[in-house]
PAKE-332227 format. One record per atom (N, C-alpha, C): y, x, z. Coordinates in pm, whole numbers, plus 50000, padded with zeros to 5 digits. Layout:
BEGIN
YXZ ...
% end
This chain:
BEGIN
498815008350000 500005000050000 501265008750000 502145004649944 503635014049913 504604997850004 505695009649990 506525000450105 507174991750032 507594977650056 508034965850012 509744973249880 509534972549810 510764974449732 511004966149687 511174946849625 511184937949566 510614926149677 511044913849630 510994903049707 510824892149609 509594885249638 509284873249551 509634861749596 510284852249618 510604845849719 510164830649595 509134824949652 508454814049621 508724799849684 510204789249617 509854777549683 509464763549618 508724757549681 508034744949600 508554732149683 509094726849570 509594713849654 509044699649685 509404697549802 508844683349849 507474690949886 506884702449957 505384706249956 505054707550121 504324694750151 503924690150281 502974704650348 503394705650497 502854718850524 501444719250518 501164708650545 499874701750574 498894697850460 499314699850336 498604694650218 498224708650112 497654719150232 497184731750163 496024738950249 494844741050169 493834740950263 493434753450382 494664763050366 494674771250492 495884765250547 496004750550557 497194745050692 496174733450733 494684734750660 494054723550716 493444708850652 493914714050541 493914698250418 492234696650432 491244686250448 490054685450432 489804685450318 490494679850178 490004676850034 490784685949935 491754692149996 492514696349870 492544712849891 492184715749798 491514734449800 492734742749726 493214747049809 494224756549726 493864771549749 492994774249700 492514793649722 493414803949728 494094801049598 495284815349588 496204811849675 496664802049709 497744800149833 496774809449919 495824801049987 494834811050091 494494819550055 494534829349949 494394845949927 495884847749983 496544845349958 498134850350023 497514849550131 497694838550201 497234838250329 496744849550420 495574849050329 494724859050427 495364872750412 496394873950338 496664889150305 498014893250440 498564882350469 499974881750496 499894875750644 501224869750668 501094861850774 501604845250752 500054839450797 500904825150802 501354821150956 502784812150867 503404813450984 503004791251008 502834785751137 502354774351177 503494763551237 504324773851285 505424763751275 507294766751255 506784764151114 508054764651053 508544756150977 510084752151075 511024741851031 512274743750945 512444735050845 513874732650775 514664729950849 516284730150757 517364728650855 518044716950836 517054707650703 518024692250702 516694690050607 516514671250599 515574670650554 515564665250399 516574669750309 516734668250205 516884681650098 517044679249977 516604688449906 518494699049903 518904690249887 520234698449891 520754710349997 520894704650081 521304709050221 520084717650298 519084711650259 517854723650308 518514736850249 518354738950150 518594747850018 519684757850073 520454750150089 521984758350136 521474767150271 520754761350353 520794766850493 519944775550445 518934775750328 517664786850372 518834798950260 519304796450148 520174805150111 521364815350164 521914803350274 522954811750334 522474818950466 521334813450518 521024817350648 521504806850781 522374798150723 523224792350874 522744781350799 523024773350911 522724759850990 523884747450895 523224739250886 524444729550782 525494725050810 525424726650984 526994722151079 527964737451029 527344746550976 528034758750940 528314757550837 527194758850702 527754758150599 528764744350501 528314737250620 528674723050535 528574717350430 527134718550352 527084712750237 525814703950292 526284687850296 525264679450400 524654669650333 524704670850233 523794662750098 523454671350003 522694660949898 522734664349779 523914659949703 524864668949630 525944667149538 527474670849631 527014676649762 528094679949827 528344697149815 529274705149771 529494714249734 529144720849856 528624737549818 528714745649921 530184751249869 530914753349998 532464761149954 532634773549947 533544775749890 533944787949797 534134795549975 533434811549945 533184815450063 532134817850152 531224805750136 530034808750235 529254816750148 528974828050241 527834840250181 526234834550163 526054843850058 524354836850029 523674846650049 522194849350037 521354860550039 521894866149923 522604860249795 522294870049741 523504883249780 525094876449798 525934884949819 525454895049944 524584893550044 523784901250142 522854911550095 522544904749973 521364917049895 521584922449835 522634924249784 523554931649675 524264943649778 525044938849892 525264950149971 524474959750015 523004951349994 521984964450021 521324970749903 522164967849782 521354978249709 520224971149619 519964958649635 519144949249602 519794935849485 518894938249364 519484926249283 518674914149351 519624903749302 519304887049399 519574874949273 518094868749188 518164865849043 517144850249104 517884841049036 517464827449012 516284828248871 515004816348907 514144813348815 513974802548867 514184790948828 514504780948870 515384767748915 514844761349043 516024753549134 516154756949214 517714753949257 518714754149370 519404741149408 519674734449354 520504720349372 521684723249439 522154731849350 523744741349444 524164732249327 525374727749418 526594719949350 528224732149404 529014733949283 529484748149281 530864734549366 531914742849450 533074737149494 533654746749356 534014732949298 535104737149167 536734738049200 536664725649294 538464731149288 538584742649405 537654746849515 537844757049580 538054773449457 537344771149359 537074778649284 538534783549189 538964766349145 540314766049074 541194772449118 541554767749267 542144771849401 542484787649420 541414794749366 541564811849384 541564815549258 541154805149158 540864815449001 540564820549014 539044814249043 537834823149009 537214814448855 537154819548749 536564811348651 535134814748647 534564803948618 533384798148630 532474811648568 532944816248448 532514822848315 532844838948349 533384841048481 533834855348481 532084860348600 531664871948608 530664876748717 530874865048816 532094870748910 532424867549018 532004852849070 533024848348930 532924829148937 531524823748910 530464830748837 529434826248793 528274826648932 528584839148977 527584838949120 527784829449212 529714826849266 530044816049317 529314799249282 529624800549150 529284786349093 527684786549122 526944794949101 525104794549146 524334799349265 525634796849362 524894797149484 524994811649546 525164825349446 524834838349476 523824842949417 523204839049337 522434842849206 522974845349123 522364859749071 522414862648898 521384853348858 521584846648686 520964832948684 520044839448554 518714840748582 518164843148478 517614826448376 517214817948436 517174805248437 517034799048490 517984792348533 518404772648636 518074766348544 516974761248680 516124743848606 516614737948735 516814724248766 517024720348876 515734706748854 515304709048712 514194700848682 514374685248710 515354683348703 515344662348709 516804659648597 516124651548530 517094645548464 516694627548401 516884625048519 517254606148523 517954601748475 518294590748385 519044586848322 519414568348356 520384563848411 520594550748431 521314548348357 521974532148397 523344524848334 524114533448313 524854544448431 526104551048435 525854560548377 524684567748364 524444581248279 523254584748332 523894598048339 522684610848408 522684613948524 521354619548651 521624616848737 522774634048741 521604642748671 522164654248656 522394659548466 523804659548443 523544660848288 522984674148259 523064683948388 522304700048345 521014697148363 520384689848428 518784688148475 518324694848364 517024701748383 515974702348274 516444709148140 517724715448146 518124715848017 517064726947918 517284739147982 516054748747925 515234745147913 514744737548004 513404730047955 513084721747874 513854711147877 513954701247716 513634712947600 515214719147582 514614727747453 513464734347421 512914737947523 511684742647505 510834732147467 510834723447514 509924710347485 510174707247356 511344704947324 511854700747168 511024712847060 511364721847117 510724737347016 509344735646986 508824730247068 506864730847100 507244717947019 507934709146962 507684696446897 507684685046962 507724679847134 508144670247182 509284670047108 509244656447079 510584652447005 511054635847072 512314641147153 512724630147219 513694631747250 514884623347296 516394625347341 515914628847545 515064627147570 514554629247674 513504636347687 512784648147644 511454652747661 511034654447796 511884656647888 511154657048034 511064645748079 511134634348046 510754619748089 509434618948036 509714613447896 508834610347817 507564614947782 507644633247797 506314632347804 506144644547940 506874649348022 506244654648125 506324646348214 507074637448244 506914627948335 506544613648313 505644614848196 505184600648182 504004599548128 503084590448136 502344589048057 502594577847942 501234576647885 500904570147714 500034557147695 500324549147679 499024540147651 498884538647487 497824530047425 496884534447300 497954531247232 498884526347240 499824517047112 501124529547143 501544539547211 502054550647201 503484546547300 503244533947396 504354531747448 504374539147544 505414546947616 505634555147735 505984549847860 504744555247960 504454548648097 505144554748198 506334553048231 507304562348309 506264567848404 507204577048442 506264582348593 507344576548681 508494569448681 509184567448837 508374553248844 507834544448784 506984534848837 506064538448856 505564538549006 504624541349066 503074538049086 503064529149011 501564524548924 501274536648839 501874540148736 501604550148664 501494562048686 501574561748797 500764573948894 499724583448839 498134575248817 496914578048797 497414585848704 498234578448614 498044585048401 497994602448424 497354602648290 497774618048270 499344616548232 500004628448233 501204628348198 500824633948016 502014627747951 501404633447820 501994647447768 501394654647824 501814671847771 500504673747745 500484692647709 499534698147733 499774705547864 498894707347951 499394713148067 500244727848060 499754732847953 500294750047929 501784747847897 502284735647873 503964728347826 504514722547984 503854717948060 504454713648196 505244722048293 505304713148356 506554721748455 506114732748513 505314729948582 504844742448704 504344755848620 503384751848545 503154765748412 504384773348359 505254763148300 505924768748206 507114775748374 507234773648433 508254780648537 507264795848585 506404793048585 505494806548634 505864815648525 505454810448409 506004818648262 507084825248266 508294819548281 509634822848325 509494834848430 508784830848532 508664838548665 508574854148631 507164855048544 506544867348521 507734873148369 507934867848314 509174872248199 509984882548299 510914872048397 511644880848486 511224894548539 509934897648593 509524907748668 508824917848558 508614914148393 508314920948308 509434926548301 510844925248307 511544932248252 513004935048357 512394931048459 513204936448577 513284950048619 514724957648660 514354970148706 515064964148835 514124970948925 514554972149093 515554980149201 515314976349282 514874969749357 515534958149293 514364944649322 515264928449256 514524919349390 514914910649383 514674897249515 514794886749372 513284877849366 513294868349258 512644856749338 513694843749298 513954832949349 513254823149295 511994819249267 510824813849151 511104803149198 511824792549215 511834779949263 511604767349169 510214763849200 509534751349119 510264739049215 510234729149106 510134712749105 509194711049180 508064711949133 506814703349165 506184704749321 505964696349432 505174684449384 505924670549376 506944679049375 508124663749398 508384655249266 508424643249332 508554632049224 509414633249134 509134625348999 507944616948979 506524619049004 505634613949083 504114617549067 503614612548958 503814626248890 502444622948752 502294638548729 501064639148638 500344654648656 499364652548532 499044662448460 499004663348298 497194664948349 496354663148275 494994665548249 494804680148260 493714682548345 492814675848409 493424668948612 494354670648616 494314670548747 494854657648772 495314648448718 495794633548758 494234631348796 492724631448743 491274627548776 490464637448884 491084646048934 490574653049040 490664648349159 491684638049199 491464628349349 491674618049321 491044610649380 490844595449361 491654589049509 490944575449554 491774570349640 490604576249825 489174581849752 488904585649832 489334601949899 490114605749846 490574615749891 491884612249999 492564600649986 493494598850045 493744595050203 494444602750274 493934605550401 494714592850483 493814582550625 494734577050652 496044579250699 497104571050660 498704573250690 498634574250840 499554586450880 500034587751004 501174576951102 500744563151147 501654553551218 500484542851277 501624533051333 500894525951408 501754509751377 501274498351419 502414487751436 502834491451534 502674493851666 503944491851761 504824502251722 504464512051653 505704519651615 507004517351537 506314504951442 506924497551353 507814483951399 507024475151448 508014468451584 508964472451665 508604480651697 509724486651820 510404495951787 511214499851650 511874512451593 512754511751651 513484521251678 514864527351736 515634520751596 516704514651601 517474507451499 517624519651367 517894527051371 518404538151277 517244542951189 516104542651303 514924547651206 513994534951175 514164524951183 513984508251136 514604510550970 515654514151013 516414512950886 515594522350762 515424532950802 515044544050712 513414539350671 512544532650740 511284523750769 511774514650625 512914504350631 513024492350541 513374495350392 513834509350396 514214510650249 513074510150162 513654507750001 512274502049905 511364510449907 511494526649924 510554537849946 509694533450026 510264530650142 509404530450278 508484520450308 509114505150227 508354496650200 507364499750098 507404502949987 506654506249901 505454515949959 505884523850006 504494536250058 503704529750179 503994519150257 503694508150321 502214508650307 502144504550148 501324497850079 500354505950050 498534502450048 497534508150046 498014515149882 498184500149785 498244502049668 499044513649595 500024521149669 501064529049632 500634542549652 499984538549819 499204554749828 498354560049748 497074549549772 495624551349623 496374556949552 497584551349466 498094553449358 498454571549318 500004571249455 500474582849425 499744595149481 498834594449602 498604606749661 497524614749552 496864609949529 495484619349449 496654626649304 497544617249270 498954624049197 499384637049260 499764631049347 500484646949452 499404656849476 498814655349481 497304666049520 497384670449393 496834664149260 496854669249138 497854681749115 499464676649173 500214684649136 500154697349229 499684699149310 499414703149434 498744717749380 497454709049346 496064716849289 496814729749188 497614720349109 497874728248953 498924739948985 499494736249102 500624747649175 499764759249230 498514757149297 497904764149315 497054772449225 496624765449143 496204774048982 497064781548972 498804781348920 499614788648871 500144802148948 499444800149084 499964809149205 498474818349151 496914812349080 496414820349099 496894832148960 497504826548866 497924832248752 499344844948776 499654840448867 501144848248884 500274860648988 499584856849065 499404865449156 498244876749072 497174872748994 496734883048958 497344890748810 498614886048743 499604896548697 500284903148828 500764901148888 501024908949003 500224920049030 498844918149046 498204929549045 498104937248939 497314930148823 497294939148714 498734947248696 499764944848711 501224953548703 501384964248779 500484961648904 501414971049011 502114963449103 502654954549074 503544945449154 503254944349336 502064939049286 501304932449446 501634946049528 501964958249490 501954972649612 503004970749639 504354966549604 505704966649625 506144959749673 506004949549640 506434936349601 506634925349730 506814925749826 507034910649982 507114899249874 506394887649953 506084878449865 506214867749989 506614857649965 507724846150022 507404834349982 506224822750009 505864811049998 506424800050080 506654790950048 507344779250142 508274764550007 508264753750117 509034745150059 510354743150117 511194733250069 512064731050139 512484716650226 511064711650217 511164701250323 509804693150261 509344677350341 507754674250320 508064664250237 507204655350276 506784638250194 506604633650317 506734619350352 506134607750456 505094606450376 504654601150217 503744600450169 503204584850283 504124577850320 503674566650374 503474568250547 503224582350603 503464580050724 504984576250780 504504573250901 505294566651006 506094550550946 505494545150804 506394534450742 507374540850691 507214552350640 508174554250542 507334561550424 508494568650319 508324577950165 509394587850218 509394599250073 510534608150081 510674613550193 511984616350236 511604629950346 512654632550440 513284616050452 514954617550508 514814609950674 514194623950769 514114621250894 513344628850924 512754632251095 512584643151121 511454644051166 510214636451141 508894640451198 508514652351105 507474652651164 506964670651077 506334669750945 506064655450926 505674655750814 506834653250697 508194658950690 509214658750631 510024672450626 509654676750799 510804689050848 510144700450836 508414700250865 507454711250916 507004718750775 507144728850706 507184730650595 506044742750591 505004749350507 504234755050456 505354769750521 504814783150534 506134795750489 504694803150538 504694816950434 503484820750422 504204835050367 504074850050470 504524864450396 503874875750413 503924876550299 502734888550228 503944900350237 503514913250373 504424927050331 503724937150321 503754943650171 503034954450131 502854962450179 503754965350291 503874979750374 502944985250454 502574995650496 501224996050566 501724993150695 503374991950744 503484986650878 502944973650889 502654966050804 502564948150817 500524953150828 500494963450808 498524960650837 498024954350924 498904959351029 497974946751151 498064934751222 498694931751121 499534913251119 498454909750978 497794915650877 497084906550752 496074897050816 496264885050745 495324872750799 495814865850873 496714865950956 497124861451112 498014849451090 497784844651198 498534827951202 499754832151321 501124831351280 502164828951377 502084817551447 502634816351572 502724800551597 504464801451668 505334810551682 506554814851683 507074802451620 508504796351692 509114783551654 510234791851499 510204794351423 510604800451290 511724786951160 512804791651154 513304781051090 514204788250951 514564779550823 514454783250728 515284797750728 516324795850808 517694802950811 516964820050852 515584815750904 515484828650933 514844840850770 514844833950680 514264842750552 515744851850522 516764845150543 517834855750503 518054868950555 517554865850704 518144881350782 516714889850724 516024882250704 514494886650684 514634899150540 515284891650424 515214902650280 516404905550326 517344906350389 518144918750443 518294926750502 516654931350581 516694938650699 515324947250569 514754937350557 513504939850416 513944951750301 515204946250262 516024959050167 516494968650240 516364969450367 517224981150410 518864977150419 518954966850444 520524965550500 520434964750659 521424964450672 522144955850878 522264945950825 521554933150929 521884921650930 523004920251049 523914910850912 525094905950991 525084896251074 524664895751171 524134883651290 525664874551293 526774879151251 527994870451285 528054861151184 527184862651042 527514850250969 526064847250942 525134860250918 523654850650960 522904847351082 522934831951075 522584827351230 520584824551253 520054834751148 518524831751166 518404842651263 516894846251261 516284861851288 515184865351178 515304875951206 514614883651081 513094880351155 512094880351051 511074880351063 510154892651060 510884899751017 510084914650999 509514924551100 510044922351234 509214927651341 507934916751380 507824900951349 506844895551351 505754902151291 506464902951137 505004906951035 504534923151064 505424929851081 505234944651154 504284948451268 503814936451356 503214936951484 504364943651607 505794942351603 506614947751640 506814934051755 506574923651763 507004913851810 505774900151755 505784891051867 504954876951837 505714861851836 507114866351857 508084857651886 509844856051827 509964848251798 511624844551776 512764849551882 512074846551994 512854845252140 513654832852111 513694827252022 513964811052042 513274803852092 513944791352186 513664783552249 513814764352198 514474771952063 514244755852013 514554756951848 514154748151789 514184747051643 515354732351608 516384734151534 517384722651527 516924720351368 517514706851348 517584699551199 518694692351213 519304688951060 520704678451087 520344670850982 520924656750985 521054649150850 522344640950831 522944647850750 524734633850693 523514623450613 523974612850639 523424598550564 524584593250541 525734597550544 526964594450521 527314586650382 526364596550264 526334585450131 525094580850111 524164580850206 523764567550113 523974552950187 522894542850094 523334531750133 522704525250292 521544533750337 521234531650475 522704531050578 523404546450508 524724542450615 525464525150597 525254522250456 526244506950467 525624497250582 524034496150589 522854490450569 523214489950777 523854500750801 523674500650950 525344498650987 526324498350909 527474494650932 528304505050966 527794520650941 527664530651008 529174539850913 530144544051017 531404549950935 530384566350873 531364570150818 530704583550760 530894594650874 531824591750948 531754601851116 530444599951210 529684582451220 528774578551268 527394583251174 527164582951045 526034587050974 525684596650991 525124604851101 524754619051097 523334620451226 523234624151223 521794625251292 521214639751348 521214643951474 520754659351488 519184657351561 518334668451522 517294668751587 516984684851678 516484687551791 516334695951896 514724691751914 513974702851909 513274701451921 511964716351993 511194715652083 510304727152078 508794726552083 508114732452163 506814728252156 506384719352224 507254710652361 506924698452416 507604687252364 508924692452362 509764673952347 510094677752189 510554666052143 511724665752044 512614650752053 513714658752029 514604646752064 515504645651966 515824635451909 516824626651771 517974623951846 518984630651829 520214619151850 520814613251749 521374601251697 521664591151646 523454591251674 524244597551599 526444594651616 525874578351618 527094569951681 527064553451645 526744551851770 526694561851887 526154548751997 525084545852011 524234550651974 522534546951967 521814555352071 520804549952136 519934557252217 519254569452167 519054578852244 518194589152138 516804583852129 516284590952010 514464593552037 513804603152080 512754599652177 512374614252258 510214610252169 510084620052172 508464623852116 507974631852225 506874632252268 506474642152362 505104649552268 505484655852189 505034664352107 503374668252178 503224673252309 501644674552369 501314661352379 501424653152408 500454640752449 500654633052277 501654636152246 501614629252116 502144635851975 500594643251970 501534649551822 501704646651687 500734633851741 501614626751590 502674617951581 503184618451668 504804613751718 504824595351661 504304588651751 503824576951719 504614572551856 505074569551942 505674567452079 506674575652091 507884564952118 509164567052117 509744563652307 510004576152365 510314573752478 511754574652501 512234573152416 514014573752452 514514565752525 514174553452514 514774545452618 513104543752758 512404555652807 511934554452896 513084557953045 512494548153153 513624553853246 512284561553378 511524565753295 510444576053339 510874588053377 510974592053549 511814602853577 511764614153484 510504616853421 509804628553341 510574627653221 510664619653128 511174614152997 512844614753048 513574607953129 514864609753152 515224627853193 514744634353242 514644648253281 514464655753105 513304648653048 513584656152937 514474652852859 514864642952806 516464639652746 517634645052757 517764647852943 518524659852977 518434669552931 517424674652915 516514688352904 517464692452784 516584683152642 517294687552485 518014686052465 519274674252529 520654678852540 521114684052556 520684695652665 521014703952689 521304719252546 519904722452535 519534725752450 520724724452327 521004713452288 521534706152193 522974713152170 523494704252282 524854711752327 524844727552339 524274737452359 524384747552344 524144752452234 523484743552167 523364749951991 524974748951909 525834736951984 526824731951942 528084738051957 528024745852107 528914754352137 528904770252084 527884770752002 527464785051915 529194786651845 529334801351804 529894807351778 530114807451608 529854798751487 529594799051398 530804799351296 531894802551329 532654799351216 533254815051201 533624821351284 533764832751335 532844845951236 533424844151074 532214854151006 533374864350967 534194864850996 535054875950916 534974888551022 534334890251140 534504901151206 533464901051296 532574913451299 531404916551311 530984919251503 530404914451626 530154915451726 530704930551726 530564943251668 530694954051692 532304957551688 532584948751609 534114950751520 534874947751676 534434932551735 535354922751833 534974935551929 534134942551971 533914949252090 534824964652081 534864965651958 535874982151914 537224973751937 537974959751914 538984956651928 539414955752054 538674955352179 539024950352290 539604964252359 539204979252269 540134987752394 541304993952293 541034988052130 542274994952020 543624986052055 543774977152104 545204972352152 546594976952173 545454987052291 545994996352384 546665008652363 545855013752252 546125021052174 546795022052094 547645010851995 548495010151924 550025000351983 550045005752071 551475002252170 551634995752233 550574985452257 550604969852367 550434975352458 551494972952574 550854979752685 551544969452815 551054955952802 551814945952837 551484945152988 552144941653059 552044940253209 552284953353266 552394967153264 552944983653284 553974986253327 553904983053491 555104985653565 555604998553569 554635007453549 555675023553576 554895029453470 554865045453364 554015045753286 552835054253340 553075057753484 552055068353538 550725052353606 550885040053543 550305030053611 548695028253518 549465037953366 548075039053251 547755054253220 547105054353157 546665070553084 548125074053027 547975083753048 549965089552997 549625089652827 547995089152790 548325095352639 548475078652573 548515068452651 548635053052621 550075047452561 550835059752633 552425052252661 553445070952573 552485075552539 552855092352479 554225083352345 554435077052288 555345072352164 556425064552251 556145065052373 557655057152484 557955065552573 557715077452548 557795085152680 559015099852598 559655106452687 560335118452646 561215113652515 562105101452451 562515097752376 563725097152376 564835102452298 566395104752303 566705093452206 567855084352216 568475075952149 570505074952207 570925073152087 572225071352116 572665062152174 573765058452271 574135046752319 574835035652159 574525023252204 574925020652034 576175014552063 577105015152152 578415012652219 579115025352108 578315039752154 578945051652050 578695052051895 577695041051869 577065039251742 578065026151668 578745019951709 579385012351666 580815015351691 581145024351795 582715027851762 582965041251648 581665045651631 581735058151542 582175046351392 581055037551382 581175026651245 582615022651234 583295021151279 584485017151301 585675030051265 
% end
């Protein structure tokens, strides 16, 4: 093994931690994930920092927390300013290159604001998050009444599709996300019946392939040190998945949903709400699951094929000796537990995400195979390929920890004591749905290895889980007035509030910098409160001391 020079950094979206068969899956076999596995360290509990695709993204990019960076949706700009891994990896000497998605929405008029143009280096890294952009897919392009959801979605990819001869004003609908029936009409994939279909590609034309393709292009013709950002779509919806793998799970593969009715009766109002939306109703339903899950597995499966394709060019190259390699999503599926879909709230089957690292180095030897169980959250991959390249991590604007004395055998722990998540619901329509201002739509979660606790802006009771007696978080003790349950409420408030009173805005000057400022003051003439000058060091007060000046009584009758 040679020491880590390059960073593969692998994320798959919407990819439940739990739906890979070294996290435990009974039916669904993903090998080359588990060859990583066994090579590296998996890590068991590791959380996102919001449970959507946007705002996840931002926190695992910038390193901080979304009350920091403030980009709290999808379509809400990160602002001109907040540092990313890549501007961190570049100071160390390290290129930092997009293959893929980001769902970075650029702050344009922050951008206008400084003239930075879009089209210059500067403006272009700004506008993509901190990536050099070898190719942005953000891979969705929906089309309604009003338009597009995204008019860049998919764009490289269409053309490519168009080139291979899909011929459509839509090729990533029509035929990667849809299937065919005999008379040649096209079976969307966002209706969820059409699940089962094959999608009509050839699989070697689909998403997850053709991004691996991309992947290995990049590292054919990369010179290093580089940090490559392979970020697939898949398994996230639409569920549909090209032949052979839409027929590889059926409805007997589908595992029962994680809930209960009294859980459903008795919701805390806020998460009632998130329960009633058409998602949540819909995944409800036996019929939706049968439908979509053996879909999601399919896509699942075929992600895992492509990991086995990328990983043994890796070897054949050389790669695999150099190379730290970086698996994970950026948040889960309900997939129907708890009465809901999608992934907007905080049980683990939304927040608890896959993160899996392979370090070439012969320091990481006696960490290969090993399961972390360290509370680990997204923010911590940044300090991680910056300590990885050989930089100082800047702890004043990145608020993770590096992981690299974990995988080193240097350490078994975070020294954290709790794992946070946030969610703005501010736009969507759940906020109308609860009457809820856009100051009230926000939601924080605190959580560790016993409690986790939801607080709810609006006035709402929290939710407390007692994670040991119940880990599939089915019993809601927030409103218990159970000395134990009221003690713990205290407890993660606590907790809470001290995450709140953190130091986070404060990035322009470094803990070392504030500690060299506290005796240079002194030194450059402040010497405030100094009744006599023998009261300081004489060399303090040396530029006020032994000094001749004219009376200016003689300085103004001379003017005269």
């Amino acid at each position: 093994m040679a020491k880590a020079r390059n960073i593969l950094f692998i994320m798959f979206d919407q990819l439940r931690w739990d739906y890979l068969s070294c996290y435990g899956h009974p039916h669904l076999k993903t090998p080359n994930i588990d060859r990583l596995a066994a090579r590296g360290v998996r890590f068991d509990r590791a959380f996102i920092q919001s449970p959507i695709c946007g705002s996840s993204r931002m926190s695992t990019y910038t390193g901080r927390y979304v009350h920091s960076h403030g980009a709290s949706w999808n379509g809400i700009p990160l602002k001109v300013g907040e540092m990313t891994m890549g501007d961190h990896l570049r100071k160390a000497g390290m290129g930092c290159w997009l293959v893929g998605k980001t769902h970075m929405r650029a702050d344009e008029e922050g951008m206008a604001r400084l003239g930075l143009e879009p089209d210059s280096l500067i403006g272009a890294r700004v506008a993509e998050c901190g990536f050099d952009v070898f190719e942005r897919d953000d891979g969705m392009l929906p089309e309604g009444p009003d338009g597009f959801y995204d008019p860049d979605g998919a764009k490289a990819y269409n053309s490519y599709l168009r080139e291979k001869g899909y011929e459509s004003d839509n090729p990533w609908h029509d035929f990667a996300n849809s299937g065919l029936d005999a008379a040649g009409n096209v079976l969307s994939g966002w209706f969820l019946k059409n699940a089962p279909e094959a999608a009509n590609i050839d699989g070697y034309d689909s998403e997850t392939p053709y991004m691996t393709r991309r992947g290995i292009e990049f590292i054919e013709q990369a010179e290093g040190p580089w940090c490559c950002h392979l970020s697939y779509i898949k398994p996230h919806w639409p569920y549909i998945v090209p032949e052979p793998y839409n027929t590889m799970y059926g409805p007997r593969h589908v595992l029962p949903p994680v809930r209960s009715e009294d859980e459903r009766d008795n919701a805390h109002p806020v998460l009632r709400a998130f329960m009633d939306t058409q998602i949540g109703k819909a995944f409800s339903t036996d019929r939706v699951r049968n439908a979509v899950i053996p879909a999601y597995m399919g896509l699942i499966k075929q992600a895992d094929d492509q990991m086995g394709v990328l990983f043994d060019f890796l070897e054949a190259s050389g790669r695999m000796q150099d190379t730290m390699i970086v698996l994970t999503s950026d948040h889960g599926d309900f997939l129907g537990d708890h009465w809901m879909g999608e992934k907007t709230f905080f049980h683990d089957a939304a927040i608890r995400v896959p993160l899996i690292i392979y370090d070439p180095s012969p320091e990481a030897d006696a960490t290969r195979g090993t399961v972390c169980d360290a509370l680990v959250e997204s923010i911590d991959l940044a300090p991680t390929f910056v300590e990885a390249a050989g930089g100082e991590v800047p702890g004043h604007i990145l608020e993770g920890r590096s992981l690299l004395p974990i995988l080193r055998g240097e350490a078994s722990d975070t020294g954290r004591d709790v794992v946070i998540c946030e969610y703005d619901y501010s736009a969507s329509p759940i906020a109308a749905k609860l009457n809820a201002s856009p100051r009230e739509a926000v939601m924080f979660m605190v959580a560790n290895r016993k409690w986790k606790l939801v607080h709810c802006e609006g006035g709402h009771r929290p939710i407390l889980f007692d994670l040991e007696n119940d880990p599939s978080e089915l019993v809601d003790l927030g409103a218990s007035e159970a000395p134990e349950h009221v003690a713990a409420v205290e407890e993660m408030y606590d907790h809470l509030f001290r995450w709140t009173r953190r130091v986070s805005q404060r990035t322009t000057r470094s803990e070392a910098q504030l500690l060299e400022m506290r005796s240079k003051s002194g030194r450059r003439g402040v010497v405030l409160g100094v009744y006599d000058e023998t009261d300081v060091p004489l060399e303090l007060t040396v530029k006020y001391r032994d000094r001749k000046a004219r009376p200016w009584r003689e300085i103004i009758s001379g003017a005269e």
